[in-house]
RODO-899282 format. One line per field, with one value per atom (N, C-alpha, C): z, x, y; residue number from 1; atom name. Coordinates in pm, whole numbers. Each point is the difference from the previous one (the first is absolute). Last residue first. Layout:
BEGIN
c3 (Z ...)
c1 (X ...)
c2 (Y ...)
pos (NUM ...)
site (CA ...)
***
This chain:
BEGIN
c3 (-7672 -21 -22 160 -125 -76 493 -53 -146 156 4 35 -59 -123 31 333 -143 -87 485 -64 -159 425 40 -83 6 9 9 125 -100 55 105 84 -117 -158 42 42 6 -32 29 -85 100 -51 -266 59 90 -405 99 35 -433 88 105 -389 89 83 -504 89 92 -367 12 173 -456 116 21 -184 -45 115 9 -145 -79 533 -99 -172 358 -88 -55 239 73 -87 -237 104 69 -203 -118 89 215 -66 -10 44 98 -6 -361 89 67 -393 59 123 -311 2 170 -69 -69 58 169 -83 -82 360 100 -163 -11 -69 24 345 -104 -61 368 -49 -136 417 -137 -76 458 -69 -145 447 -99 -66 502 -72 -138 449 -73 -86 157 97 10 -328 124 128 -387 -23 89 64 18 -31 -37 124 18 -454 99 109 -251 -32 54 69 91 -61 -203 104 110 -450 11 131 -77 -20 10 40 77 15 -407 123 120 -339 -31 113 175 -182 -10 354 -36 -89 124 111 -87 -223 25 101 -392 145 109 -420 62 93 -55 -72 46 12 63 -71 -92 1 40 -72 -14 7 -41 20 43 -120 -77 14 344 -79 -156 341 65 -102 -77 -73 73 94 -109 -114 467 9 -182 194 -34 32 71 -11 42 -145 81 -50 -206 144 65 -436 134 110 -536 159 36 -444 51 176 -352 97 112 -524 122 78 -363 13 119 -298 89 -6 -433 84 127 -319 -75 117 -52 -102 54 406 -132 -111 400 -104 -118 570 -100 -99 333 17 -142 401 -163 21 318 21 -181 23 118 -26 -250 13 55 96 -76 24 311 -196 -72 434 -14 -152 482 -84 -49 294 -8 -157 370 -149 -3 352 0 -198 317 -125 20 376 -93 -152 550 -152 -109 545 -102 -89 261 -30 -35 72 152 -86 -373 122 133 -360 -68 129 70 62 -44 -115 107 104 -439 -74 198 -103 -83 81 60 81 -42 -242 67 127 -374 -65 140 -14 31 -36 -89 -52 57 225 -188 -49 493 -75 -140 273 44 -28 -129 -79 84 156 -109 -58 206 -82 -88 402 -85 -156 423 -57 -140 260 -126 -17 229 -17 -125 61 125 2 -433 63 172 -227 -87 28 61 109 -52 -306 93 69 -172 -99 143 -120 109 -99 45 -142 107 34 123 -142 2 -16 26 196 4 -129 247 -137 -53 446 -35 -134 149 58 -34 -62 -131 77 297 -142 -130 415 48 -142 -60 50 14 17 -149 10 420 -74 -169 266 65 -49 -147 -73 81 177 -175 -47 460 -53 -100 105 -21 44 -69 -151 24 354 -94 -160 360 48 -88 -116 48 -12 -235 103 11 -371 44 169 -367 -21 79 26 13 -39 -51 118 59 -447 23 145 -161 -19 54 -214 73 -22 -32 -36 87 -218 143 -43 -129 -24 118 -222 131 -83 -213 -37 151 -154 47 5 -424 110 105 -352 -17 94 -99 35 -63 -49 35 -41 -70 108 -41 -224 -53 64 236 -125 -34 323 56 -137 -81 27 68 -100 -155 108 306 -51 -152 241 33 -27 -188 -5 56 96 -147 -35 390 37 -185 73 70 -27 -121 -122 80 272 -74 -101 254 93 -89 -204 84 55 -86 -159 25 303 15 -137 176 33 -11 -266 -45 122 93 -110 -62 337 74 -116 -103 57 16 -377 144 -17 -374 120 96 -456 12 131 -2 -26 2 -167 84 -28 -224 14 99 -91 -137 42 371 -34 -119 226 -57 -25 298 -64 -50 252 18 -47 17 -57 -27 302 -137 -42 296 83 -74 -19 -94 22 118 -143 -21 470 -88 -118 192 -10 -30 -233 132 17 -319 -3 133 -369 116 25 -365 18 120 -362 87 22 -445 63 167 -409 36 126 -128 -110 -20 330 9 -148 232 -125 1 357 -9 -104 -76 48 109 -285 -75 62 247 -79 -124 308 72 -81 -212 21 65 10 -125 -25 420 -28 -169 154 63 9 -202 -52 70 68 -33 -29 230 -61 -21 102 82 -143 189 -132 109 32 103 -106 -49 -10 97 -78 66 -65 -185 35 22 -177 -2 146 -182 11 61 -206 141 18 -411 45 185 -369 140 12 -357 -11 101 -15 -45 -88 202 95 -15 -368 116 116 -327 -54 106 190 -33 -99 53 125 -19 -345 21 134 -147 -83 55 232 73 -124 96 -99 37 223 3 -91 -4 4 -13 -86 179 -16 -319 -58 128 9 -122 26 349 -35 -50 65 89 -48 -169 -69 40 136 -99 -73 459 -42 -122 176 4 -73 285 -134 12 198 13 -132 255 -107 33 236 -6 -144 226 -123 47 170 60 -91 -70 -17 38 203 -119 -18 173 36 -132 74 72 28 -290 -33 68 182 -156 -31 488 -77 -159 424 0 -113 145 34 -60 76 -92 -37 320 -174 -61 467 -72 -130 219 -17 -55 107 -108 -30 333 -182 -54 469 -86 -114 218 -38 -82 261 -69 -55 404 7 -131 87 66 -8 -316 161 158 -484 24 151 -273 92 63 -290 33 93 -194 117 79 -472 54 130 -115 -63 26 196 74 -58 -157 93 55 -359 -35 133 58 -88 3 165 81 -34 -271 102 43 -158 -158 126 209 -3 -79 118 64 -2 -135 47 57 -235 75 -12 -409 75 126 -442 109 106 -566 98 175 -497 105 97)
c1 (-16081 106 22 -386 -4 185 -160 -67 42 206 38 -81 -202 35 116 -276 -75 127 97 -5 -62 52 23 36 -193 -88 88 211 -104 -76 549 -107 -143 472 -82 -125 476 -148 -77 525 -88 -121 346 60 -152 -51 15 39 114 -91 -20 253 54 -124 95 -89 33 102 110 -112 -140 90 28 -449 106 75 -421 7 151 -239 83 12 -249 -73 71 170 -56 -70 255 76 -81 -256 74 107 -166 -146 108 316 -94 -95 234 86 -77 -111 -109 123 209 -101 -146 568 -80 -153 421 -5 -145 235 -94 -58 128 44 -48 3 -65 77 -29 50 12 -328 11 149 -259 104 19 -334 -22 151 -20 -39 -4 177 -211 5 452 -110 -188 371 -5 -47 -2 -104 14 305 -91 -130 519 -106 -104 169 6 -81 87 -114 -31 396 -111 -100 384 0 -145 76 -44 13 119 -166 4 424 -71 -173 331 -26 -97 -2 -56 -2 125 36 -76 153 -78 68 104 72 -100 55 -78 92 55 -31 -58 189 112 -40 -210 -22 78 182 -67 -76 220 -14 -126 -27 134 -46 -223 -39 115 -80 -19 21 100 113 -92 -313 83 94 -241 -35 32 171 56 -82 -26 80 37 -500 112 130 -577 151 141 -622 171 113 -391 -44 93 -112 105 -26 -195 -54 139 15 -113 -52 480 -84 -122 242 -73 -30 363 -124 -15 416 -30 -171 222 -8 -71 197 -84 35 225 69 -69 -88 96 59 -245 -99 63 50 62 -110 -183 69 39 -259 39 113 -360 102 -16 -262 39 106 -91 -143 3 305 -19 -120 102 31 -2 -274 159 -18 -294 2 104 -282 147 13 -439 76 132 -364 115 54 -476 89 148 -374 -6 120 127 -59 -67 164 -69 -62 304 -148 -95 466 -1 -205 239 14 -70 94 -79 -49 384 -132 -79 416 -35 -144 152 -35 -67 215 -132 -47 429 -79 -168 370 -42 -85 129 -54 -62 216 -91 -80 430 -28 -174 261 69 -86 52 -124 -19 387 -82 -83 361 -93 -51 290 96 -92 -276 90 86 -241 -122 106 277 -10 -134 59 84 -37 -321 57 101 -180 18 95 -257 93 70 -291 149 38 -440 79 164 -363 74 58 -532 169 71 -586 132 133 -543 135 99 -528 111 86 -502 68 140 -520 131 89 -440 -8 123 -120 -26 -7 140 -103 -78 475 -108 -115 318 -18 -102 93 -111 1 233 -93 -100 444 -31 -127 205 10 -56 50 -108 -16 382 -118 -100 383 5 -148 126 -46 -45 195 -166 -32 479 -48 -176 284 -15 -44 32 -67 -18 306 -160 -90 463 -55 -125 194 51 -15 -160 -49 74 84 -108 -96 447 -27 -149 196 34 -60 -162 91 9 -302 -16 150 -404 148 2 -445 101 115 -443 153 24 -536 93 141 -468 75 108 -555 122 100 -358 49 130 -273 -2 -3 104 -148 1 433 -49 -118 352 -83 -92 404 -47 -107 213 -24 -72 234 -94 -60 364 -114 -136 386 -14 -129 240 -70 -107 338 -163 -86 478 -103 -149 337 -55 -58 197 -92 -64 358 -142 -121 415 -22 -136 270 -4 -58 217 -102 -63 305 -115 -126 421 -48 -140 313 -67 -62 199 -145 -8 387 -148 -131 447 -94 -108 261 -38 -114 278 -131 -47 357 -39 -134 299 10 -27 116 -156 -14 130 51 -89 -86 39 16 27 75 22 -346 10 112 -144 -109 55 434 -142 -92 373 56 -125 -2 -48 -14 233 -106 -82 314 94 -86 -135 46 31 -81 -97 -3 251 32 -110 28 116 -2 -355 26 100 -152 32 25 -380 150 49 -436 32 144 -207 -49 90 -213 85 -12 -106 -89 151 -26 74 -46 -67 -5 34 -260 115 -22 -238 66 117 -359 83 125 -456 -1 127 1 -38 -10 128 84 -77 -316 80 141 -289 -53 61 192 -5 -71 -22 141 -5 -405 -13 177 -243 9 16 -298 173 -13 -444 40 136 -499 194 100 -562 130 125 -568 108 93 -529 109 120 -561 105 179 -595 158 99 -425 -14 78 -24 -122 2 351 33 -140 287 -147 -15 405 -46 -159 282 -8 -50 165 -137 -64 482 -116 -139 360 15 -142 111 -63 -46 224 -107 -54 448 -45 -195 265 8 -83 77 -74 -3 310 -153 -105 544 -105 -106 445 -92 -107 564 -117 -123 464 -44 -102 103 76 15 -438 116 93 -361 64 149 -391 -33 103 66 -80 -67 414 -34 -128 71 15 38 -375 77 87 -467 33 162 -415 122 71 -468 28 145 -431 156 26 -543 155 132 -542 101 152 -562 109 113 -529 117 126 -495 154 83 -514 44 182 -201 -71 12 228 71 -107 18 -55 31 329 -106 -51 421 -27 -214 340 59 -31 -137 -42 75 20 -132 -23 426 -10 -191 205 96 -70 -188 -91 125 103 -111 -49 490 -114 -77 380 2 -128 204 -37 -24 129 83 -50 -148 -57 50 92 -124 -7 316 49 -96 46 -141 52 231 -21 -79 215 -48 -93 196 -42 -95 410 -144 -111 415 -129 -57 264 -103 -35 260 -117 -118 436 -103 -121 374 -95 -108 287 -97 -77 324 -99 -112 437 -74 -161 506 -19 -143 57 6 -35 0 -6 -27 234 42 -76 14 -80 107 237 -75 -64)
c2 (-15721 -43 -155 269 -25 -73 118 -90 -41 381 -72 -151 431 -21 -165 163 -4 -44 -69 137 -105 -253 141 113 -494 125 167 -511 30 110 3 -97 56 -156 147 -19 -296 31 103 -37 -8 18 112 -169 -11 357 3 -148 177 -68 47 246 -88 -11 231 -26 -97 380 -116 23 256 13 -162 131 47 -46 -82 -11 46 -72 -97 13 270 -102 -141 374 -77 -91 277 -33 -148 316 -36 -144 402 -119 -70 296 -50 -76 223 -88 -40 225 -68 -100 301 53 -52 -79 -95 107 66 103 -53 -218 58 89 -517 109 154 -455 49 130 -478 89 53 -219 -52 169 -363 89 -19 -115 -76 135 -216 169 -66 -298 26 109 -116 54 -14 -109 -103 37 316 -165 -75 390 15 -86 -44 -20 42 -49 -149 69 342 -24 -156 264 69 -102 -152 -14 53 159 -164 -11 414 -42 -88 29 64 -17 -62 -137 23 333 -100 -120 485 -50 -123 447 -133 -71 476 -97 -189 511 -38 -139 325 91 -80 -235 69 128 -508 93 158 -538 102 84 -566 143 98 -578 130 166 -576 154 51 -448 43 149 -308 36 86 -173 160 16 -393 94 124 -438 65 92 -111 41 38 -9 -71 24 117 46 -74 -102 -37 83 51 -111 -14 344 -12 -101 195 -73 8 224 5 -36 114 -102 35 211 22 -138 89 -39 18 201 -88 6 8 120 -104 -332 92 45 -337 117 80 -276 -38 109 86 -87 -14 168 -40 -30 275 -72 -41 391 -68 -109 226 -79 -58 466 -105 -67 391 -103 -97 455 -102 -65 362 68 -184 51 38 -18 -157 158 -28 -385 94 70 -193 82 37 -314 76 38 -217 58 101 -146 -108 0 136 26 -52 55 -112 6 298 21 -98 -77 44 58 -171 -121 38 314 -68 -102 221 101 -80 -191 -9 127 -20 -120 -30 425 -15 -144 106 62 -52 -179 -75 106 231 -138 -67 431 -8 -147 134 68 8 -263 -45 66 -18 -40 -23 134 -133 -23 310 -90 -114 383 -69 -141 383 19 -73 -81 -26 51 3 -115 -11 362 -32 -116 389 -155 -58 460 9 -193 170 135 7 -350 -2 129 -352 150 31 -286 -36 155 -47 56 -70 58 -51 14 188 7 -39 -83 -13 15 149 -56 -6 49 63 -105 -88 8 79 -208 179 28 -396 -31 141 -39 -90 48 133 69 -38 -261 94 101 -376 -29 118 34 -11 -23 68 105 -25 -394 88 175 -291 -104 95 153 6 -38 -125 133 54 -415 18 109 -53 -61 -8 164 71 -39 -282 71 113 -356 -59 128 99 -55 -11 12 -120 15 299 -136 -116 448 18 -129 61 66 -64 117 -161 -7 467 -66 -167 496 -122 -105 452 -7 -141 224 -67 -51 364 -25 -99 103 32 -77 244 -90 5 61 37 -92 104 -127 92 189 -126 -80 459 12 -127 7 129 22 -318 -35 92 105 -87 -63 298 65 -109 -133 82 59 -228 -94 84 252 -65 -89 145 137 -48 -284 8 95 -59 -119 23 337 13 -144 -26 115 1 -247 -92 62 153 -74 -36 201 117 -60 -301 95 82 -335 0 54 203 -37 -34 -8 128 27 -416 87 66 -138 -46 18 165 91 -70 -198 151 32 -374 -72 185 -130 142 -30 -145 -105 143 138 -125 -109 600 -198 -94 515 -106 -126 442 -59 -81 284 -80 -57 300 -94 -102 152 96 -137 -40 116 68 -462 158 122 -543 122 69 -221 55 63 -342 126 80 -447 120 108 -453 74 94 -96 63 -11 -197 130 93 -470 49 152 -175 -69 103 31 -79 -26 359 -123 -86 465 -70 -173 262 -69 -17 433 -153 -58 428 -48 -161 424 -126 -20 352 26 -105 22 40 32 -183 123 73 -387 89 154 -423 34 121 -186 102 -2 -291 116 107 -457 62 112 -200 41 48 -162 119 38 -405 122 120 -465 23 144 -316 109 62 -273 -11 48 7 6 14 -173 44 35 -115 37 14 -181 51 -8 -47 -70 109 157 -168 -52 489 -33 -153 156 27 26 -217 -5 63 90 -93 50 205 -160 -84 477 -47 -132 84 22 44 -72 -178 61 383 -94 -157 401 22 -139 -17 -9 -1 134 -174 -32 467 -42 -140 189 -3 -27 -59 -28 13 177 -57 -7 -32 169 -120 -187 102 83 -307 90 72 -294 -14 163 -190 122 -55 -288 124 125 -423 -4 169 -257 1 114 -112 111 13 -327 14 140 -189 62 32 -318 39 54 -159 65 42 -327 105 15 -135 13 97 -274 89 -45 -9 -69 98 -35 43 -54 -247 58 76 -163 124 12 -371 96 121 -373 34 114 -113 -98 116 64 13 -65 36 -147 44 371 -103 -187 429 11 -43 -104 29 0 32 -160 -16 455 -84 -116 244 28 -31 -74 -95 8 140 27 -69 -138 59 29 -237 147 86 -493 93 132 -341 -51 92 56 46 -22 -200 50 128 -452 61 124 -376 3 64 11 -149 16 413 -22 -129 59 112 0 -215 -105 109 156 -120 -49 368 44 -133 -129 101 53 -179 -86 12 304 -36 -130 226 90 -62 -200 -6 24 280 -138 -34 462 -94 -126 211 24 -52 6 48 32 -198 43 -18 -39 -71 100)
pos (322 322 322 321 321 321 320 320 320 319 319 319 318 318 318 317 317 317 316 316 316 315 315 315 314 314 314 313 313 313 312 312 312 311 311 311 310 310 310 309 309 309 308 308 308 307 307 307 306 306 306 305 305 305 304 304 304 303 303 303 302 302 302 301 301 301 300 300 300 299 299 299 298 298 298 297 297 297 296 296 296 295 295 295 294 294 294 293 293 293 292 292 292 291 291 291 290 290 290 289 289 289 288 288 288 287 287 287 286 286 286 285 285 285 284 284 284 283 283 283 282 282 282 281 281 281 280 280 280 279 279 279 278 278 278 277 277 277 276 276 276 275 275 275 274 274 274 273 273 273 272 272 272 271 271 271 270 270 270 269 269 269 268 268 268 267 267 267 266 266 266 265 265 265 264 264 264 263 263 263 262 262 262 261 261 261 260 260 260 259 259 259 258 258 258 257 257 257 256 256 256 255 255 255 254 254 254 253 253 253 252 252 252 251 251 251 250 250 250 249 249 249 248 248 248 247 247 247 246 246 246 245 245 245 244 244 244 243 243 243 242 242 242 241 241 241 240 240 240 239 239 239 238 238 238 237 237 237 236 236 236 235 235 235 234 234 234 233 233 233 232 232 232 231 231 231 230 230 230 229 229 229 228 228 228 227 227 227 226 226 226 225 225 225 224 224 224 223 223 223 222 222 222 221 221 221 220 220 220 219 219 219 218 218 218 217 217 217 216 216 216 215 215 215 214 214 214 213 213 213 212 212 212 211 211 211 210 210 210 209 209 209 208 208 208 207 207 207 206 206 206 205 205 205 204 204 204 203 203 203 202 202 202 201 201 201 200 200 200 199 199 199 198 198 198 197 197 197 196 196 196 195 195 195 194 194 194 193 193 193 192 192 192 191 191 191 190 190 190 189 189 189 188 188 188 187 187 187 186 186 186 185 185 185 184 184 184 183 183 183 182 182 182 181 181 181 180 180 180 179 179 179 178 178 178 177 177 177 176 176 176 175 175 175 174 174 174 173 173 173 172 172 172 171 171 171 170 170 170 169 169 169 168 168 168 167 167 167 166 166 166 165 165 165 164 164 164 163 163 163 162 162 162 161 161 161 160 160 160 159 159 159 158 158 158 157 157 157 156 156 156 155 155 155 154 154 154 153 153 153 152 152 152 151 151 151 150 150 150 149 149 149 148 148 148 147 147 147 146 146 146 145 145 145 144 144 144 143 143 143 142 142 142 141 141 141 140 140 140 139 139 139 138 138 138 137 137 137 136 136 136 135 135 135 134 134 134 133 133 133 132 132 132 131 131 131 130 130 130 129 129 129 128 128 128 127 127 127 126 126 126 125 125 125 124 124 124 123 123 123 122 122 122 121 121 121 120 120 120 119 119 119 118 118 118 117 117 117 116 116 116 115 115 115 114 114 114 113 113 113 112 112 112 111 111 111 110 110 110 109 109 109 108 108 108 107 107 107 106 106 106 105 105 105 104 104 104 103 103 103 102 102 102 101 101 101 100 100 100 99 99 99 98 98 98 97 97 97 96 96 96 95 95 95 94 94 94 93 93 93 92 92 92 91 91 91 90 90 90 89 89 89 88 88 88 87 87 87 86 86 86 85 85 85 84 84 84 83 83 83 82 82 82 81 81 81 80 80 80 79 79 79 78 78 78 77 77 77 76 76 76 75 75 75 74 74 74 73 73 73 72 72 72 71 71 71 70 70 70 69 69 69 68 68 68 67 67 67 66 66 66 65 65 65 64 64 64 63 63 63 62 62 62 61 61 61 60 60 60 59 59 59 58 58 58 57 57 57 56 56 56 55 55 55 54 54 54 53 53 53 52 52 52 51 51 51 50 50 50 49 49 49 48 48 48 47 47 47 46 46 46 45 45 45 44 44 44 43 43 43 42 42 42 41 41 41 40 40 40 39 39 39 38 38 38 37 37 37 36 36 36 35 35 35 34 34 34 33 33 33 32 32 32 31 31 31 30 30 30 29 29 29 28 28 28 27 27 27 26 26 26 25 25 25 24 24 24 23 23 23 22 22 22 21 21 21 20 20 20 19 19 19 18 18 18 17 17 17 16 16 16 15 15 15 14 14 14 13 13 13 12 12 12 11 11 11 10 10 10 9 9 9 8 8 8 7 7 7 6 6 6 5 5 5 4 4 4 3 3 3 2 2 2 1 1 1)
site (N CA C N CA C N CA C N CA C N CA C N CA C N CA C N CA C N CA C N CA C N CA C N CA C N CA C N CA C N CA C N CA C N CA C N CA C N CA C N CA C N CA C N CA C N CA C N CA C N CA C N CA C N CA C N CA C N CA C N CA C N CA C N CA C N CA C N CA C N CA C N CA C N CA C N CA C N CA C N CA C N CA C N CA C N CA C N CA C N CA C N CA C N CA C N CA C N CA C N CA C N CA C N CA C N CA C N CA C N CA C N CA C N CA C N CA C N CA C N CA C N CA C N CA C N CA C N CA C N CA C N CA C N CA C N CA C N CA C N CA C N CA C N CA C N CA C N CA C N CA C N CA C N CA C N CA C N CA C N CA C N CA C N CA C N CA C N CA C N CA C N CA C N CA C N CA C N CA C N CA C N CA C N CA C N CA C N CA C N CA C N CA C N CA C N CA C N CA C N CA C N CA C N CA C N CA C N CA C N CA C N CA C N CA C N CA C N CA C N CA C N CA C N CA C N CA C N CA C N CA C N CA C N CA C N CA C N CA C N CA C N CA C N CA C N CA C N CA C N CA C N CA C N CA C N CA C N CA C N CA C N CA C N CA C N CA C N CA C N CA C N CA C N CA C N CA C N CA C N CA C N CA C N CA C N CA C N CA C N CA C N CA C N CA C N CA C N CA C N CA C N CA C N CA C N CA C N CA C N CA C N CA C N CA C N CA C N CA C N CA C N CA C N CA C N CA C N CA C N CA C N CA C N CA C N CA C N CA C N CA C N CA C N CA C N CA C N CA C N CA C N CA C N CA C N CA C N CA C N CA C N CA C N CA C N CA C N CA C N CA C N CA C N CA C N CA C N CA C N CA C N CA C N CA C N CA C N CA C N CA C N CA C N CA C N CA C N CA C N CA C N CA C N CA C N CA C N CA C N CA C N CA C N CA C N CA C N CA C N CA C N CA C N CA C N CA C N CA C N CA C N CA C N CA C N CA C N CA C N CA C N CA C N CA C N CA C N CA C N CA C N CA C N CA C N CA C N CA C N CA C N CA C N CA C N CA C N CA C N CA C N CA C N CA C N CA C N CA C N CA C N CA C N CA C N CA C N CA C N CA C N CA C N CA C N CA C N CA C N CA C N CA C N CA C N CA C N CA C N CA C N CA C N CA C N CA C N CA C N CA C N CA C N CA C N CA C N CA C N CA C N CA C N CA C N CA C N CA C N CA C N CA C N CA C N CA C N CA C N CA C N CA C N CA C N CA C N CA C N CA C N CA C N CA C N CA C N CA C N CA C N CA C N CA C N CA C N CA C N CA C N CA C N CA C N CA C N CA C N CA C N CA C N CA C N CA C N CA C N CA C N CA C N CA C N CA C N CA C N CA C N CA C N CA C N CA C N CA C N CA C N CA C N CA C N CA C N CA C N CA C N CA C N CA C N CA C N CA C N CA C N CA C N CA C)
***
């Protein structure tokens, strides 16, 4: 189960409902999202999970490089939200074993050596963190490079549940888009535990709640499968194509973690509810799939959830065509 604050998912949704523009948040937000379909780009999250960012703790930049010449950055705006910076800093501190959350006395023990830590030491997963972030942006700065400037925002539960710091957030993203910048956001996991013992379930519901605070037209969730599989009797499970509704007895379909990784299936399902009930169109996709992105949006692959909220007419080419 998702953990994060009491309250917050509310919050998201009526700031949202409620236009929270009206409070100081920048006009080329609410400009170039309402503008007439022939001059609006389409504004996409991209959430790449650590599945997929760095199998084994070591960062895939062949993968990386492929997903980021996939964005039309002539067209349409970007943002990535982005896992992987504890599984990266386990490489570059020679960890062999993924830490992981639990009280401080049980993590006090281990210290002895980099390979013999305990799988319960919050200490060592920031410093994993810390040391994993830096080789994340180094990799995105690379991959940008005479493309697009790219900015880091570290970002916790925090930051969506208060008012004031939640239309900061939205005025800081705002003015970055507005510059043609692209925003690599990651939960703050070297300073904030709680972002640690999974309030964002690996970045699932971070994603799903930036998608919301930018008014995204497209949110992408990134990950080693072809979306929400499901039973099909004898034969190999089957792909469920649409999502109109998340169920209770389609959460029981979904089980288990990916073992560098805090998410997993329910998670996405869950991020991908609040973000349609935000207005975001969601579609979760196989990030390894050649043509993820088009592909994705087009609906030709992946596992596709509506938006609940009408999208007001005109505000991006391609979602006319939907």
């Amino acid at each position: 189960m998702l953990s994060l604050p009491a309250g917050s998912v509310e919050f998201a949704r009526r700031i949202f409902q409620a236009g929270v523009s009206q409070g100081g948040v920048s006009r080329r937000l609410r400009k170039a999202n309402f503008a007439p379909a022939s001059h609006t780009p389409m504004r996409v999250v991209i959430k790449v999970g650590t599945s997929l960012i760095a199998p084994g703790g070591h960062i895939d930049i062949q993968l990386l490089r492929g997903i980021v010449d996939q964005f039309d950055l002539s067209k349409n705006e970007y943002l990535i939200v982005t896992s992987g910076a504890i599984a990266a800093g386990m490489s570059g501190l020679g960890l062999q074993n993924r830490p992981s959350h639990a009280s401080t006395s049980e993590a006090s023990a281990s210290h002895a050596s980099p390979n013999d830590a305990s799988p319960n030491d919050v200490p060592r997963m920031q410093a994993c963190a810390a040391v994993g972030q830096s080789k994340l942006m180094h990799t995105y700065e690379r991959l940008f490079f005479g493309k697009k400037v790219v900015a880091q925002l570290l970002l916790s539960s925090d930051d969506f549940t208060s008012p004031v710091r939640y239309r900061n957030l939205q005025n800081a993203l705002a003015e970055l888009l507005a510059l043609g910048v692209v925003p690599i956001v990651n939960e703050n996991d070297s300073v904030s535990v709680r972002e640690l013992e999974g309030a964002f379930g690996d970045n699932d519901e971070l994603s799903s709640l930036l998608a919301t605070a930018v008014k995204a037209d497209w949110l992408l969730l990134l990950t080693n499968v072809d979306g929400l599989l499901v039973p099909n009797g004898r034969k190999k499970p089957r792909l469920q194509r649409v999502v109109r509704k998340l169920t209770p007895a389609i959460e029981a379909l979904c089980d288990g973690k990916s073992s560098l990784g805090r998410g997993g299936m329910i998670s996405k399902l869950r991020a991908a509810k609040l973000a349609s009930d935000g207005g975001v169109h969601v579609a979760i996709v196989n990030g390894r799939h050649p043509k993820a992105i088009t592909a994705g949006i087009e609906r030709k692959i992946g596992t596709y959830f509506p938006p609940k909220q009408r999208v007001p007419k005109g505000k991006s080419a391609v979602l006319g065509k939907l």
